[in-house]
C-alpha positions in Angstrom: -20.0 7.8 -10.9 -17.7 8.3 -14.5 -15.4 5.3 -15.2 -13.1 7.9 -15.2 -13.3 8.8 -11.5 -13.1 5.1 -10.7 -10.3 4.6 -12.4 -8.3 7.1 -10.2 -9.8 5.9 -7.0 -9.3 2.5 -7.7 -5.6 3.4 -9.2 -5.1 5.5 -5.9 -6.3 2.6 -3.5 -4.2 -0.3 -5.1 -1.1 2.0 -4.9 -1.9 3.4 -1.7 -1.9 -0.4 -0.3 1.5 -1.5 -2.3 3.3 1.9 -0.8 1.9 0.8 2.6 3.9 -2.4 2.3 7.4 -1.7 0.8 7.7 1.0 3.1 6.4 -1.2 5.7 9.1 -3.4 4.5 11.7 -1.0 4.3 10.8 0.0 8.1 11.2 -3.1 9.6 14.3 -4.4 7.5 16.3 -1.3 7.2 15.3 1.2 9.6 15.0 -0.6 12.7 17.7 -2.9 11.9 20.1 0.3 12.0 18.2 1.0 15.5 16.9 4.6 13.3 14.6 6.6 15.6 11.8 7.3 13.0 8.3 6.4 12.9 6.5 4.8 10.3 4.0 7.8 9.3 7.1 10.1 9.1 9.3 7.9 6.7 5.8 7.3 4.2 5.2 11.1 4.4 9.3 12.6 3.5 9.6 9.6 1.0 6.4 9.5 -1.3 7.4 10.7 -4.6 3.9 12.6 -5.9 5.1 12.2 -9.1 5.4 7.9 -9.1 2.7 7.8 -6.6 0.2 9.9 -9.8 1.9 7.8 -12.3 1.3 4.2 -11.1 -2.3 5.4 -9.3 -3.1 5.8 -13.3 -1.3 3.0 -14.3 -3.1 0.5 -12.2 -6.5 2.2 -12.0 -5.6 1.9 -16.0 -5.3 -2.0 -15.5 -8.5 -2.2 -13.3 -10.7 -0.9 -15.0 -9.9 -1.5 -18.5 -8.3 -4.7 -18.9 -10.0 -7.7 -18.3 -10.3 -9.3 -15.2 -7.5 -12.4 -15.1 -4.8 -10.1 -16.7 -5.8 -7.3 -14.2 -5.3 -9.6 -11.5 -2.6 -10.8 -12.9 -0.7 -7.5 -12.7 -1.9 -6.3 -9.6 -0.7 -9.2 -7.7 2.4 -9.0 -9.1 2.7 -5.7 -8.0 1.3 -6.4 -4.7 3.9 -9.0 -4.0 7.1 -7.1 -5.8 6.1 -4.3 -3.0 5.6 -6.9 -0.4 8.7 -8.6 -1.0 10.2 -5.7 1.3 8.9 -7.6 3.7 11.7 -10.3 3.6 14.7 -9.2 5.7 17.6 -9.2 2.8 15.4 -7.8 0.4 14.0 -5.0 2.3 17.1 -4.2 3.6 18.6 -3.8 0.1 15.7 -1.6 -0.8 16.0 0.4 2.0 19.9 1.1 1.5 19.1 1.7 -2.2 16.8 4.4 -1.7 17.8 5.8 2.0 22.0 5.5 2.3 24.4 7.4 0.4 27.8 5.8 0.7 31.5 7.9 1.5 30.0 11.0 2.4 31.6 13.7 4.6 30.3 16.1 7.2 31.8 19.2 8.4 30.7 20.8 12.0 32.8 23.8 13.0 35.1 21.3 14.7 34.8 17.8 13.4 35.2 15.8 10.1 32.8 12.9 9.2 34.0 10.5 6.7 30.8 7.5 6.4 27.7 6.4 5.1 24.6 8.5 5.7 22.3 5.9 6.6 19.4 8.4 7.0 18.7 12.1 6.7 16.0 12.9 8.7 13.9 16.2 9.2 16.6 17.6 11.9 19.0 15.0 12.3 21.0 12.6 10.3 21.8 8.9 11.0 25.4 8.5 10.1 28.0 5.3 10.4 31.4 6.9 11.0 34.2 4.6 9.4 36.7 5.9 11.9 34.5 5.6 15.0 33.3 2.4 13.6 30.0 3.0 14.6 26.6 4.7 14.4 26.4 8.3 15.5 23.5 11.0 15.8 24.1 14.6 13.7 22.0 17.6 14.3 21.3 19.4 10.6 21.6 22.5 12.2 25.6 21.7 13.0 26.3 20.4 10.2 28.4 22.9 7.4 26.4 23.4 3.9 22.7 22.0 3.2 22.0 17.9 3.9 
């Protein structure tokens, strides 16, 4: 096999298993802490940027097979435990809102007004905290004015 093909498997394994963990992380310190109906295999799938995913699979299969050994390891586990560092609650809660909330949004329905966080858009429904309400409510996409 060409050192060029085991660079990109190698570069796709390594970043397949720090993705695995920081959206692990992000799943058990974001989404269920907001009580999100999702599963795990849904939130990877909508939220895997091809583009970053291509770019560090390169990257590190770069660093594997090129560099030498104590600085490759070097790097990799540091990457391993930046992504696994989702894994402690106020860190992968922070993540999470980073990349899944978007803060003082509103929502129009033919009848109602939203004025809150979306905490997550999902395929059909959106997860949104209501500051009048104070709490979290349910919104189908397909009630919802304009695109989400």
């Amino acid at each position: 096999m060409s050192k060029v093909i085991q660079m990109i498997l190698s570069g796709m394994f390594f970043t397949f298993f720090c993705d695995f963990f920081l959206f692990l992380g992000i799943k058990e310190n974001y989404i269920d802490a907001h009580n999100i109906q999702v599963y795990y295999n849904i939130l990877f799938a909508d939220h895997q940027s091809l583009i970053i995913y291509l770019f560090f699979t390169l990257i590190t299969g770069y660093i594997v097979m090129y560099l030498s050994n104590k600085l490759a390891i070097i790097v990799i586990g540091t990457l391993f435990l930046l992504s696994a560092s989702t894994l402690i609650p106020p860190v992968g809660a922070a993540v999470g809102e980073l990349l899944l909330m978007q803060k003082n949004t509103v929502l129009q329905t033919d009848r109602f007004s939203y004025h809150g966080d979306i905490l997550y858009n999902g395929r059909k429904e959106i997860t949104f905290y209501d500051y009048e309400l104070k709490k979290v409510i349910i919104l189908p996409k397909n009630k919802l004015q304009g695109s989400y």
